[in-house]
N, C-alpha and C positions, 0 to 999 in steps of 0.2 A: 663824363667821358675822359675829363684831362687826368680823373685819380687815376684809370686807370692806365693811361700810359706812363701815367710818372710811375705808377707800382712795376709796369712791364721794363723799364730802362732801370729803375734800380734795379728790379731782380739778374736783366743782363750784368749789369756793372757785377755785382755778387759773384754771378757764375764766374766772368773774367777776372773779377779778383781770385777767385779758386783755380784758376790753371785752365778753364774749361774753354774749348776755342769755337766763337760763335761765329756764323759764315755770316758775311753779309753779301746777299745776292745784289746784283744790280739791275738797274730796270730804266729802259732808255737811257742808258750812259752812266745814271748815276746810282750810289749807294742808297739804301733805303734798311730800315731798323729792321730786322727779323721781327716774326711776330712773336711775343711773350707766349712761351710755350715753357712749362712745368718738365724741366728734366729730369731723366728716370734717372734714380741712383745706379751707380755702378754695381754689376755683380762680384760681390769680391770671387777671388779665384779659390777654386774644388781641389785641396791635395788627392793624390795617385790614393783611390780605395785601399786602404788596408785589408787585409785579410781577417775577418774575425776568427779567434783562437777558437781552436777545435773542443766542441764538450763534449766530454766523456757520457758513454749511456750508464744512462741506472737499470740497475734491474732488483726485483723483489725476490726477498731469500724465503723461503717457506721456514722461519723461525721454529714452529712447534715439530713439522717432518723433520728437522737437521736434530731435534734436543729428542726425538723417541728412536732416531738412529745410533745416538750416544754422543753426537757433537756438543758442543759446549758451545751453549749464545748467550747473548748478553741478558741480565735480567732472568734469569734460569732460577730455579732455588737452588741454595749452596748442595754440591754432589762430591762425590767423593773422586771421579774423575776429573772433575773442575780444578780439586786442589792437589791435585795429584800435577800437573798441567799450569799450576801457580808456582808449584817447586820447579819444577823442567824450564821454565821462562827465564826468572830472576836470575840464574847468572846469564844468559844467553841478552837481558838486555843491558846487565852490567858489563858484561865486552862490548854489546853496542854504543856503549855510552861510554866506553873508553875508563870506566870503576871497577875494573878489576884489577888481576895483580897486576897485570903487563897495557900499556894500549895496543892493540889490536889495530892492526888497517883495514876499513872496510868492514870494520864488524861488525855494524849494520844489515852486511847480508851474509844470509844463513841461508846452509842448502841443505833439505833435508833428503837422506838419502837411507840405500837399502843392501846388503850382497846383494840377495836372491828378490825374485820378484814376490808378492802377496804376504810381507812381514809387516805392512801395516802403517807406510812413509807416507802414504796422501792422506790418510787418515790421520797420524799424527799431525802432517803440513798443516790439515784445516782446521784442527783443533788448537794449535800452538796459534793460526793467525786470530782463532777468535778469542782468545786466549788474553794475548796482547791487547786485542783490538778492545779491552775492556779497560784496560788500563787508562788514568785521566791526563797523562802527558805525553802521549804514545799515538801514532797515527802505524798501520800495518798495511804493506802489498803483498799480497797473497798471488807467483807467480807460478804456473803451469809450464814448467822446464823439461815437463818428460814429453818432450816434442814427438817421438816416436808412439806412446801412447797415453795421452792427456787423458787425466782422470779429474781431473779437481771440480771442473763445471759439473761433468755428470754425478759425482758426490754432493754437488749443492745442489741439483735439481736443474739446473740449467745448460741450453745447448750450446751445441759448439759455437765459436763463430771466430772470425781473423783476433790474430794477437802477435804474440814474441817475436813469429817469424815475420810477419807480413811486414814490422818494423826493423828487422835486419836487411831486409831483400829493398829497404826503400820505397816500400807501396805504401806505408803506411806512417803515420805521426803516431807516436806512444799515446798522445792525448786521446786519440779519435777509436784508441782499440780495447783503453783503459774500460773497467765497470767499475763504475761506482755503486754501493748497496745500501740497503734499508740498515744495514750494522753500522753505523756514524765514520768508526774511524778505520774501519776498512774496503780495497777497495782491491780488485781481481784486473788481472794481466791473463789472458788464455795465453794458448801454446798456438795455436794458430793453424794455418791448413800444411798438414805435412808437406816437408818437402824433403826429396830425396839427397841433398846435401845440407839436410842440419847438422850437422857436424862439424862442415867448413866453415856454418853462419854461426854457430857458436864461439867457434876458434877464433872468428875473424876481429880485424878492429874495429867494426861497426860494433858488435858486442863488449868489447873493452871500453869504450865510449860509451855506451849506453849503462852499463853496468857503473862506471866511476861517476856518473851523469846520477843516478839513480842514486849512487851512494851519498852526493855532497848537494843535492840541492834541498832535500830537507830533510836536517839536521833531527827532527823526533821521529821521523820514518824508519821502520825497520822494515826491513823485505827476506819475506822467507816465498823460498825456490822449491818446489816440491821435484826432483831431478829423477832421473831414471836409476834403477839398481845399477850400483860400480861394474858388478862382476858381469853383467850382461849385454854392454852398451858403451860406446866409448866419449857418448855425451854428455854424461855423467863427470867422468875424469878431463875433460876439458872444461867442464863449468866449474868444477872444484878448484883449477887454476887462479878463480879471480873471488873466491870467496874468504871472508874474514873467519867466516867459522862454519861446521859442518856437525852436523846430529845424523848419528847412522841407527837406524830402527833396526833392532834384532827379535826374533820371534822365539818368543820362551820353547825350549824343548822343540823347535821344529830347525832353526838356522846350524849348520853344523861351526864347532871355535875356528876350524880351518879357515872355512869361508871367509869368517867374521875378521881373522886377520890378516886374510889375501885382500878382504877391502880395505882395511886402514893401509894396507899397504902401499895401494892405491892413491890414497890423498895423504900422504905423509907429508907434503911438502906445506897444508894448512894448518897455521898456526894455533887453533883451534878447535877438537875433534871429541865430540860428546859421542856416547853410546847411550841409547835408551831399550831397556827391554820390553818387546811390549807382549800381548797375549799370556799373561803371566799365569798362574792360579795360584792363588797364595789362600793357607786356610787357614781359617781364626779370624775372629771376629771383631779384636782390635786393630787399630790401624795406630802406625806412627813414622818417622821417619829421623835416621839420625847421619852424621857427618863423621868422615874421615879422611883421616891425611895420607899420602903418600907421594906419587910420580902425581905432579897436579894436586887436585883434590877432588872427591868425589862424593855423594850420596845413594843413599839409598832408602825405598818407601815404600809400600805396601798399603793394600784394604785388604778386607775378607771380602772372598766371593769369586765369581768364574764370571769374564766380560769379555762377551766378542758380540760385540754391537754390529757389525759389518764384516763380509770376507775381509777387508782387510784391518777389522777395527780391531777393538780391544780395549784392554788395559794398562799403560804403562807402568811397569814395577818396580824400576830403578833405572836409575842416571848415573853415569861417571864421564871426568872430562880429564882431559890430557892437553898438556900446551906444550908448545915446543920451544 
């Protein structure tokens, strides 16, 4: 009996040596020991819950429907569209990467764009992203900018659902509208639920923020913008404002020269401004592709054969670029 009160008055003394303050009650007048009672440790204190960061949904690409459409996926056998689409890339990510002749600001985003409508720009968009997206030092955002009418999802098989705009209007986190896909290093931004003033949320500084935001937080990301036709949309020429470079898709034998330079017209102010021909029919059976100098420099390529994989697909025929 006497261990254990000697164990009960050391463990008090203990507690009181730690700061812990024991009450001694009294009982007819006088002090009396508390009874040796095992003190519960203290709860240390709970920081204010963080918010955990929003994750992006995945969705699955129907790989083999996007390559008998005429897209270009990863692991494909070598095609003649794939390297047709290896030439259109390389300088587009040598401005990105600032290895061309000039650095480029923001030359990381590319907007691809069109005059007229049906010449074959979301179709080139999602072949340029998967394109890249094959590339080993390269991550690709493939975004849906033809707000008025988003095509991109329904070209990969998938539906609509919130994007670009939902994250200018403040409903939404880029994170939480982001898809990421079964293609590794690519990942899709939709256009989001129409709104009747995309035009102002384009213009606005929410957009300039989010676009410079876009351009410098990772430095191997290139983001190509599939944008609405210049000549019929004036959302098109307000996204051109913050872009480092711009690919205008012309339709072999259907786009009229007019058109083709009332829209360069239009983005004259980007320092960077590619033409690509596409729906070409080029005939003969060899294919090859060579270089020449002038205003800029430009190329030119060809296959044999007649390619319109989609209303708005095709063949790219030739490239040329102009810098200012």
């Amino acid at each position: 009996m006497s261990s254990l009160i000697e164990q009960a008055a050391q463990r008090l003394e203990q507690l009181r040596q730690a700061g812990v303050a024991i009450p001694e009650p009294e009982v007819d007048g006088g002090p009396v020991a508390a009874p040796a009672v095992a003190a519960a440790p203290r709860p240390l204190p709970v920081p204010p819950a963080a918010d955990a960061p929003s994750q992006s949904r995945r969705v699955e690409l129907d790989l083999d429907a996007l390559l008998a459409a005429g897209i270009v996926t990863p692991n494909a056998p070598r095609s003649a569209i794939a390297d047709q689409y290896r030439v259109i890339k390389r300088p587009l990510i040598a401005n990105a990467l600032g290895r061309g002749a000039a650095t480029v600001t923001h030359g990381n985003l590319i907007m691809i764009t069109s005059a007229m409508a049906g010449e074959g720009k979301t179709f080139t968009s999602v072949n340029l992203a998967m394109s890249i997206a094959s590339e080993l030092d390269h991550t690709v955002m493939l975004v849906d900018a033809d707000v008025a009418r988003p095509s991109v999802l329904r070209t990969l098989g998938l539906p609509a659902g919130p994007g670009l705009l939902e994250v200018l209007e403040g409903k939404a986190d880029l994170s939480e509208v982001m898809l990421r896909t079964n293609v590794e290093k690519l990942t899709l931004l939709p256009a989001g639920t129409p709104h009747p003033k995309a035009t102002e949320l384009l213009a606005s500084d929410a957009m300039r923020a989010l676009l410079d935001n876009m351009a410098t937080r990772y430095p191997d990301r290139i983001i190509i913008f599939d944008s609405p036709p210049l000549l019929l949309t004036t959302e098109s020429r307000v996204l051109a404002t913050n872009m480092g470079q711009i690919v205008v898709v012309v339709a072999a034998g259907k786009t009229p020269q007019s058109a083709t330079r009332q829209a360069l017209d239009t983005i004259e102010s980007c320092p960077v401004r590619m033409l690509v021909l596409n729906k070409a029919r080029l005939d003969g059976k060899a294919y090859g592709y060579g270089y020449g100098y002038g205003y800029g420099y430009g190329y030119g390529y060809g296959y044999g054969g007649d390619a319109a994989a989609t209303p708005e697909g095709g063949t790219p025929a030739g490239a040329a670029e102009e810098r200012r």
